[in-house]
Backbone as JSON, one array per atom type, in Angstrom:
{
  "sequence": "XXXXXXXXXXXXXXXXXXXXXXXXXXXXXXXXXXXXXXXXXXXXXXXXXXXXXXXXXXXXXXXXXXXXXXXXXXXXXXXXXXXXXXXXXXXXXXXXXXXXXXXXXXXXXXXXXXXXXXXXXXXXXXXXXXXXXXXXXXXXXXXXXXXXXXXXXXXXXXXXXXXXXXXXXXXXXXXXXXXXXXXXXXXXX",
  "N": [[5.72, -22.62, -14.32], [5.59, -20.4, -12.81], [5.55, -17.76, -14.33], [3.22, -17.54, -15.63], [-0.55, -16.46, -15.26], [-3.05, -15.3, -12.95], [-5.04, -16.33, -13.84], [-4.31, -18.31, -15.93], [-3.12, -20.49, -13.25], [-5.43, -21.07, -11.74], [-7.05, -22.56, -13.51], [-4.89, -24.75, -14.37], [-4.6, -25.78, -11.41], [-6.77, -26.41, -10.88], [-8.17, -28.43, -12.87], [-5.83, -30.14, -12.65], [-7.01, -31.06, -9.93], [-8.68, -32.27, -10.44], [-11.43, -31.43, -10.54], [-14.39, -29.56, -11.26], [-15.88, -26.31, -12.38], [-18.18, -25.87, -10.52], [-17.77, -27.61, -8.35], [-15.22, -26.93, -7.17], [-16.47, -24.36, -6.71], [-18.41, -24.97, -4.49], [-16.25, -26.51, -2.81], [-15.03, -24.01, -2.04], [-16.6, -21.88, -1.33], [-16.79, -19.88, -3.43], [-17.88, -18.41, -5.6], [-19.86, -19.41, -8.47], [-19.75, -18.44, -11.12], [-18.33, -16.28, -10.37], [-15.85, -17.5, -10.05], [-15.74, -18.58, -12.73], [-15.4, -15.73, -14.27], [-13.0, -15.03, -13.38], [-11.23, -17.26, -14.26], [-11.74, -16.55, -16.85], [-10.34, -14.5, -16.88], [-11.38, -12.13, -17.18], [-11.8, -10.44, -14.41], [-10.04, -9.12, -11.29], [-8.97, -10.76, -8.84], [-9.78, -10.08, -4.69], [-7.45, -10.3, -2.57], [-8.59, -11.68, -0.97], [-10.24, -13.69, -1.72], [-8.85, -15.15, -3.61], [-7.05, -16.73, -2.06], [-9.24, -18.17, -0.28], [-10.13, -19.79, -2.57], [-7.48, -21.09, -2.83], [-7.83, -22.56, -0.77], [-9.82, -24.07, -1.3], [-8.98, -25.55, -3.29], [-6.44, -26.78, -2.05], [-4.04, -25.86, -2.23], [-0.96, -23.88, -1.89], [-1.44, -20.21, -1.69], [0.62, -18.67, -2.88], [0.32, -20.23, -5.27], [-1.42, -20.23, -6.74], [-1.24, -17.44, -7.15], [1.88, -15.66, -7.63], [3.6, -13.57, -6.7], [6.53, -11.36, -7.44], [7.71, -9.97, -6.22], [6.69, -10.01, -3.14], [6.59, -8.38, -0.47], [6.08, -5.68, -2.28], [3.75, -5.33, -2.95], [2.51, -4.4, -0.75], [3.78, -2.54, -0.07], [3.5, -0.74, -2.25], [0.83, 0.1, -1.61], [0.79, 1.08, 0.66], [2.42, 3.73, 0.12], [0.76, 4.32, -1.72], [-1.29, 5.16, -0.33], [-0.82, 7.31, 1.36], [-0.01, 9.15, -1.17], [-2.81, 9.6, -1.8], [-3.98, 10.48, 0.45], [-2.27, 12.1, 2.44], [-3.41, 14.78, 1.45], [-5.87, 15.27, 3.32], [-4.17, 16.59, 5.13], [-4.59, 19.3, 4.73], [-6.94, 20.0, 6.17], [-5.77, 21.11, 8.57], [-3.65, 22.27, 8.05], [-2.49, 24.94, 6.8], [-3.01, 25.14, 2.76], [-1.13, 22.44, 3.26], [-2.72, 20.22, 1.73], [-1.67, 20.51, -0.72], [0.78, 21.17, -0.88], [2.02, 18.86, 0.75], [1.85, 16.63, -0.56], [2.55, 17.7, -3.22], [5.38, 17.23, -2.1], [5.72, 14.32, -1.15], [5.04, 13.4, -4.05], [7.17, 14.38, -5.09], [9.3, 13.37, -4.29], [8.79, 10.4, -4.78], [8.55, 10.54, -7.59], [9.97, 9.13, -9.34], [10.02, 6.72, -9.22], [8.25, 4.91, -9.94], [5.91, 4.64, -13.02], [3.39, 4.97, -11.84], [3.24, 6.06, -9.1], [4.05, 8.56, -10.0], [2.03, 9.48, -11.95], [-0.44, 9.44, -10.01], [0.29, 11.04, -8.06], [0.96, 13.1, -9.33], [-1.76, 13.48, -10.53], [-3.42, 14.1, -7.84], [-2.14, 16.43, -6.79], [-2.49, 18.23, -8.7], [-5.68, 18.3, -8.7], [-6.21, 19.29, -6.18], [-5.09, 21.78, -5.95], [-6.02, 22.89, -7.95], [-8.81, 23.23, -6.37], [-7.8, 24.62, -3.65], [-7.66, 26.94, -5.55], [-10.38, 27.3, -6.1], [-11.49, 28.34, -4.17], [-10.18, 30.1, -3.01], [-11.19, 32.19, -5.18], [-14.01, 31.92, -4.61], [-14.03, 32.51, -1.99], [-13.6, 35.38, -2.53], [-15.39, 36.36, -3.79], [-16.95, 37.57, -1.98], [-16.85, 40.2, -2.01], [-18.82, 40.7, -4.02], [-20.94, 39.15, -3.98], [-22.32, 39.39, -1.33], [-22.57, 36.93, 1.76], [-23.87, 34.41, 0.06], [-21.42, 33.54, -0.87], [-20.7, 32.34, 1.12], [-21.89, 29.61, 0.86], [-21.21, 29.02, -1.74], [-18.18, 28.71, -0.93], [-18.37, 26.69, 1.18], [-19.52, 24.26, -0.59], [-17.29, 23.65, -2.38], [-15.6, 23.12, -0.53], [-16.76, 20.79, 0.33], [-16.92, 19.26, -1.85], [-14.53, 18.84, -2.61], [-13.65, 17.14, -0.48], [-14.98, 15.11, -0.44], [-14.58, 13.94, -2.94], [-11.64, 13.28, -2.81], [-11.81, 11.41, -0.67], [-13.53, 9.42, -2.05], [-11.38, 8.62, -4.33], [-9.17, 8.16, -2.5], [-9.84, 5.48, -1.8], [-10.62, 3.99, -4.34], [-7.58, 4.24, -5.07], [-6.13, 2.51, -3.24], [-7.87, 0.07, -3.57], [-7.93, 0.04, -6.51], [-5.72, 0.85, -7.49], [-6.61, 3.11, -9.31], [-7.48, 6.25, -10.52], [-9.75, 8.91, -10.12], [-10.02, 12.47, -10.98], [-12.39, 14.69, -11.18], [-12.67, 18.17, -13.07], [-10.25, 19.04, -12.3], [-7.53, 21.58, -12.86], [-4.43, 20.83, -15.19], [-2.03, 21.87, -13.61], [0.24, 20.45, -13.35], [2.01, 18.73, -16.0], [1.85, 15.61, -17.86], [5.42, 14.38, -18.25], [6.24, 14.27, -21.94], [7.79, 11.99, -23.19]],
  "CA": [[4.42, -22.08, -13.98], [5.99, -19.28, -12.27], [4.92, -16.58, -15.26], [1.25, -17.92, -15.71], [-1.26, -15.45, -14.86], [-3.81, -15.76, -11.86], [-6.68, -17.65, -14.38], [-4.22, -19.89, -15.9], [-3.04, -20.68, -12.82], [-6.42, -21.58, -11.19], [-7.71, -23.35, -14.48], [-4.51, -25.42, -14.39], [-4.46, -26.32, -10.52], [-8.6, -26.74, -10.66], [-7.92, -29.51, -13.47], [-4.95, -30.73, -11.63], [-7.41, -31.72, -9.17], [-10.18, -33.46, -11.55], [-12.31, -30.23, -10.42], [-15.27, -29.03, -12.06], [-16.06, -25.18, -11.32], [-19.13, -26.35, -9.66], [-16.82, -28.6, -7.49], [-14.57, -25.66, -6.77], [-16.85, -23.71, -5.87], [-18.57, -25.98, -3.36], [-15.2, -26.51, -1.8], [-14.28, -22.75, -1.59], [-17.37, -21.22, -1.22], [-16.69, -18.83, -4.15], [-19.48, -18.48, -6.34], [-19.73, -20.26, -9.84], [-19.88, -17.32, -11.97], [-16.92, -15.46, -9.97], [-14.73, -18.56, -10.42], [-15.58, -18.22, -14.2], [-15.03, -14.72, -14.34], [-11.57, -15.48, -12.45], [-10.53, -18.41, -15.15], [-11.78, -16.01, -18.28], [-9.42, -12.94, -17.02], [-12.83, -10.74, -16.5], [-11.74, -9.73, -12.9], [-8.94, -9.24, -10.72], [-9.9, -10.65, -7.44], [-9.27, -9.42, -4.22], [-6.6, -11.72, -1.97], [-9.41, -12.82, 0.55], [-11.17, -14.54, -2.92], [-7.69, -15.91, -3.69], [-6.79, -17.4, -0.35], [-10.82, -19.59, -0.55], [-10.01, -20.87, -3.67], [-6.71, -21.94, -3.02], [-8.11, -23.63, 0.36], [-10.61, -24.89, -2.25], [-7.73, -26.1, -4.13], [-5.88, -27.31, -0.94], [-2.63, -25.35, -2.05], [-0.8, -22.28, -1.48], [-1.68, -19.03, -2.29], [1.74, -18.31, -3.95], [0.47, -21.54, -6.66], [-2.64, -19.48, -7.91], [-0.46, -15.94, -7.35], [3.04, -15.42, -7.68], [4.26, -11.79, -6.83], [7.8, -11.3, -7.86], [8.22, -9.1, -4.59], [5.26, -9.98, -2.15], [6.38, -6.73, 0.18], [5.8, -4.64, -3.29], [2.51, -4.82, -3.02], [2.08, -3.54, 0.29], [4.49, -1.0, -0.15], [2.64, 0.28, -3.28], [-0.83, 0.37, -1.07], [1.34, 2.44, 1.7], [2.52, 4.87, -1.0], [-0.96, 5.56, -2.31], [-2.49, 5.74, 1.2], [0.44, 8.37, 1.46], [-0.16, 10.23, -1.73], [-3.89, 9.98, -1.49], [-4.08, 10.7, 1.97], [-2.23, 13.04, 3.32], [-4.08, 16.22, 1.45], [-6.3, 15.66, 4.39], [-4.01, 17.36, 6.64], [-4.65, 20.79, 4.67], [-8.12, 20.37, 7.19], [-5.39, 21.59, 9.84], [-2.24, 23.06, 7.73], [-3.29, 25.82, 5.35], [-1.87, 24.49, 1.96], [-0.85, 21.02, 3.15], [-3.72, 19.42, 0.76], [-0.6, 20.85, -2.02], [2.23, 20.64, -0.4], [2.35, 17.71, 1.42], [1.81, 16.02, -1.41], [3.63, 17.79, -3.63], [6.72, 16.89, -1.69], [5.6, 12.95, -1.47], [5.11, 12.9, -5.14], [8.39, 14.76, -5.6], [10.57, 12.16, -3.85], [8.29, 9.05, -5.77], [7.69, 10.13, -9.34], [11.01, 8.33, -10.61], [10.5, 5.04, -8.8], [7.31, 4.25, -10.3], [5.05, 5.61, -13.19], [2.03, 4.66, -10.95], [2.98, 6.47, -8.24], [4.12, 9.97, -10.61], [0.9, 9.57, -12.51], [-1.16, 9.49, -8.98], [1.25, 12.52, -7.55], [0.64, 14.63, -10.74], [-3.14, 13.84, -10.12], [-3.74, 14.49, -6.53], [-1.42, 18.29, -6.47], [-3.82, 19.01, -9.94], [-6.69, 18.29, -8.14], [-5.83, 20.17, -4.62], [-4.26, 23.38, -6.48], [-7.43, 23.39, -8.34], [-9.95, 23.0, -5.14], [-7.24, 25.88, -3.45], [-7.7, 28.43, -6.52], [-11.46, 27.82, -6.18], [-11.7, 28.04, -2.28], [-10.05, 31.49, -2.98], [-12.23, 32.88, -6.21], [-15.26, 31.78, -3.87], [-13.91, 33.83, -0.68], [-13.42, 36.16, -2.8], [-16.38, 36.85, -4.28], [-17.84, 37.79, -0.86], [-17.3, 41.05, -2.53], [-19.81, 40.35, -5.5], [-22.32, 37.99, -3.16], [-22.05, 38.74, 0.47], [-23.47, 36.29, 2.16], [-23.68, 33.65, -1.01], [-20.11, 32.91, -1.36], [-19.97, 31.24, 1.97], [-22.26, 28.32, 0.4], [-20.04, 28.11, -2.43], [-17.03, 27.99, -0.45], [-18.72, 24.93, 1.34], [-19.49, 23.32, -1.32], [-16.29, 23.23, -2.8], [-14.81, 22.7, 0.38], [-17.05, 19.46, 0.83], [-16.72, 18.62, -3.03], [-12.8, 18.27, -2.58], [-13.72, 16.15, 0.91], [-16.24, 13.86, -1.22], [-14.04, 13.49, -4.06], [-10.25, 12.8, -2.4], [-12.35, 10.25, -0.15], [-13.6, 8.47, -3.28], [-10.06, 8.19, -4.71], [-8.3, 7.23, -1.62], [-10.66, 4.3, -1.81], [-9.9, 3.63, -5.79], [-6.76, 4.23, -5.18], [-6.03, 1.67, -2.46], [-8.27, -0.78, -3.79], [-7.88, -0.48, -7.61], [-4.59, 1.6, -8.06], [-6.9, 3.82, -10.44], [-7.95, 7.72, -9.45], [-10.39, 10.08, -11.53], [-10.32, 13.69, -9.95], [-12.99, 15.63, -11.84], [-12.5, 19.49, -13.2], [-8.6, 19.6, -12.45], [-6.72, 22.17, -14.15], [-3.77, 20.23, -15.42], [-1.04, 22.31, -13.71], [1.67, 19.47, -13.61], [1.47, 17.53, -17.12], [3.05, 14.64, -17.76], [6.65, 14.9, -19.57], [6.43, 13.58, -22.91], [9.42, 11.2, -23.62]],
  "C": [[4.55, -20.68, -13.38], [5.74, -18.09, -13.57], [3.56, -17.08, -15.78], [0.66, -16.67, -15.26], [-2.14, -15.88, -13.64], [-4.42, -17.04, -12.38], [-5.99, -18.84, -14.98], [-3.88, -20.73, -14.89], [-4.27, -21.67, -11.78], [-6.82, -22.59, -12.14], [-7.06, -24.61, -14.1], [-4.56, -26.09, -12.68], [-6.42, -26.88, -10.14], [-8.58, -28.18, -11.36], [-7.01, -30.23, -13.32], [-5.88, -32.13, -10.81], [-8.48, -32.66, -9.53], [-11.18, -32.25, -11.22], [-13.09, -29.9, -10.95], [-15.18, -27.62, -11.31], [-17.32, -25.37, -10.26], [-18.5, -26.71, -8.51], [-16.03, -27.57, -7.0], [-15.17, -24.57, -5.84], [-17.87, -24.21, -4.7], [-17.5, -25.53, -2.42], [-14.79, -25.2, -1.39], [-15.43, -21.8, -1.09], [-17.54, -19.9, -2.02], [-17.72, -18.82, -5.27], [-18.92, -18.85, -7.75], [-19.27, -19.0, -10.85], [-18.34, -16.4, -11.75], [-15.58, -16.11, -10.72], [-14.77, -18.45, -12.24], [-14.99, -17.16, -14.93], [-13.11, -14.35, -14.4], [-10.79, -16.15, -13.82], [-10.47, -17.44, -16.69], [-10.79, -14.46, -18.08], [-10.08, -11.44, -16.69], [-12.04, -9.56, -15.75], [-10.41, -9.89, -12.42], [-9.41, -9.63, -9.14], [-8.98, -9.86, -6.31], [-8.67, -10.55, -3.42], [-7.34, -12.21, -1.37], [-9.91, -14.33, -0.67], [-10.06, -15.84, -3.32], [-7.33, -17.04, -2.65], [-8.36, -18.49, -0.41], [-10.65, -19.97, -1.49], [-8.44, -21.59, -3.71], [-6.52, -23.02, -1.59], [-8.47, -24.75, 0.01], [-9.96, -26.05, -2.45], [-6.89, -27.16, -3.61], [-4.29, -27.14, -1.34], [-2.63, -24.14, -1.56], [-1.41, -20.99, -2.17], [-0.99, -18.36, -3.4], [1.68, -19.57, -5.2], [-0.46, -20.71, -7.52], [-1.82, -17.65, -8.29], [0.58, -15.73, -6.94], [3.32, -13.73, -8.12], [5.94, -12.18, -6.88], [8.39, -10.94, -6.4], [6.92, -9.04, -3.62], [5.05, -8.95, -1.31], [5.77, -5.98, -0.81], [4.77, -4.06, -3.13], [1.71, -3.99, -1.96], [2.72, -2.34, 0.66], [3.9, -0.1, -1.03], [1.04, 0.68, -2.39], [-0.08, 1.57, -0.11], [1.33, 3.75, 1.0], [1.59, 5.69, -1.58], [-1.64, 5.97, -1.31], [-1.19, 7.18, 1.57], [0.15, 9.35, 0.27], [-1.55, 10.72, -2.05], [-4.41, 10.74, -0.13], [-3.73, 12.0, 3.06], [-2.78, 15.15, 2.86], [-4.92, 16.43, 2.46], [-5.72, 16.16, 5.3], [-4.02, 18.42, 5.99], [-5.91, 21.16, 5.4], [-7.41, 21.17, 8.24], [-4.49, 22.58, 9.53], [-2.62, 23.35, 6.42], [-1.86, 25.47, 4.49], [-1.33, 23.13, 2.17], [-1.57, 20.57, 2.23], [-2.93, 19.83, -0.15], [0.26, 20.05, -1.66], [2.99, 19.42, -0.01], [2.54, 16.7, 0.25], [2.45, 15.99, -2.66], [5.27, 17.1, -3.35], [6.66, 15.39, -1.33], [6.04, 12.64, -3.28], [6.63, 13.27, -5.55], [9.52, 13.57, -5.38], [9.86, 10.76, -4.89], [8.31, 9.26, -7.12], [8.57, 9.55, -10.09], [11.11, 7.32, -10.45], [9.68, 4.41, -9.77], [6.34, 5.12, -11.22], [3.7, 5.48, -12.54], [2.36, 5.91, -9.79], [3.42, 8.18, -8.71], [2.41, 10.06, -11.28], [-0.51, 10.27, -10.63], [-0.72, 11.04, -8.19], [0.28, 13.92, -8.62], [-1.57, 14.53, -10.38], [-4.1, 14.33, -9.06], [-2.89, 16.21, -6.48], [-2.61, 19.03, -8.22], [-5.22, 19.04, -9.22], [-6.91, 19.61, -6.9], [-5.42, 21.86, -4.92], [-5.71, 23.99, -6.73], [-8.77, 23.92, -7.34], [-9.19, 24.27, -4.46], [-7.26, 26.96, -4.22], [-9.57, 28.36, -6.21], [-11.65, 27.96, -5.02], [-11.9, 29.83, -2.5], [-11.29, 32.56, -3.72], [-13.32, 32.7, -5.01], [-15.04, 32.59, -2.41], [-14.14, 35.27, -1.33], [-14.66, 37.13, -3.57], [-17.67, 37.0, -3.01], [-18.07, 39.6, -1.65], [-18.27, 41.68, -3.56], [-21.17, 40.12, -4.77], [-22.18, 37.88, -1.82], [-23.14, 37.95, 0.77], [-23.82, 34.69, 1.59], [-22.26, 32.79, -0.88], [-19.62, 32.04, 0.48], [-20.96, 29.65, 1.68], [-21.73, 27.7, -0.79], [-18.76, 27.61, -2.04], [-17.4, 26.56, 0.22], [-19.01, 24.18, 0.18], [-18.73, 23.05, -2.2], [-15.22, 22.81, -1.96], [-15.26, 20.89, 0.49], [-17.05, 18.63, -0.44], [-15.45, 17.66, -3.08], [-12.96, 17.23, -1.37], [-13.98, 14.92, -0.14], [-14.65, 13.04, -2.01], [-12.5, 12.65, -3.72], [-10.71, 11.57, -1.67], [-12.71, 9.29, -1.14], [-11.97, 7.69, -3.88], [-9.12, 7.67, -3.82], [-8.99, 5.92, -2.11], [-10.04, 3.61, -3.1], [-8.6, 3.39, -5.77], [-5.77, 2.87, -4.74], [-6.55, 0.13, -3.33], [-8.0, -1.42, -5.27], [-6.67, 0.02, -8.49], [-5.43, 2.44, -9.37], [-7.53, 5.27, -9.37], [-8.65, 8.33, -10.66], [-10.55, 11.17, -10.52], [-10.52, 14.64, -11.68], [-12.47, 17.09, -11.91], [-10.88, 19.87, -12.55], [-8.39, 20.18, -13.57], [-5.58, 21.27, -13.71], [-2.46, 21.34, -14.94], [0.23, 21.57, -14.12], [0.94, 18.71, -14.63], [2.28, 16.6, -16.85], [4.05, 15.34, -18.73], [6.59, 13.92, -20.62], [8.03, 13.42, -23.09], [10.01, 11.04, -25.1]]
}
């Protein structure tokens, strides 16, 4: 059973128990529809959802989800709260929102392509938001006066947007960072 997936896992320990999903979800308090969702592959839940249905269940957690390396996973959430994350200290250290990150992704991008993919997307993003910071100071000479409402609003665009993706990142290991120029590509193999 140990290579099953979450849903066959639940299907088979739900019918284990004589279970209906109705009955399941009664006992777990997880909603009918979820639990369906869950069994058809739909969704990925999140561990709290896991953990009530295998109370439901009245087994372990490791019967419905078997991680190979149970640290992994919290090491991969560290890592992204690390390469999502720390462009917020270019609020204090001009260029950190690059650098810092640069030099995270530099040491990670050979462990994992998750965590090079995420690297290469966060220093594309940040380079980009730093070339327009500048063009927009810079065009005080064009628009005095003007160009300090575009610099905010590319200052609070890059806020908005890196806050979104921490979030994604953390929660769904996925990131979209709009209007990057692609400085770092990937290397085709």
């Amino acid at each position: 059973m140990k290579n099953k997936t979450l849903s066959e896992n639940l299907v088979y320990q739900r019918k284990l128990k004589g279970y209906t999903q109705e009955d399941l979800s009664d006992k777990s308090s997880v909603g009918v529809r979820t639990i369906q969702r869950i069994e058809k592959g739909d969704v990925q839940p999140h561990l709290q959802t896991v953990k009530l249905l295998a109370v439901g269940l009245d087994v372990k957690v490791e019967d419905l989800i078997v991680l190979d390396n149970p640290n992994e996973e919290v090491i991969q959430r560290k890592w992204m709260l690390l390469i999502h994350g720390t462009p917020f200290l270019g609020l204090i250290i001009p260029f950190g929102n690059v650098l810092i990150p640069l030099f995270v992704w530099i040491s990670k991008a050979n462990d994992n392509k998750i965590y090079d993919a995420h690297g290469r997307a966060v220093v594309n993003f940040h380079s980009t938001i730093n070339l327009m910071i500048i063009v927009s100071l810079l065009l005080f000479f064009v628009l005095p006066g003007f160009n300090f409402f575009i610099t905010g609003g590319v200052f609070l665009y890059g806020i908005i947007v890196s806050t979104m993706n921490l979030s994604s990142a953390l929660n769904a290991q996925k990131c979209n960072y709009p209007l990057s120029i692609p400085f770092l590509k990937p290397i085709k193999a």
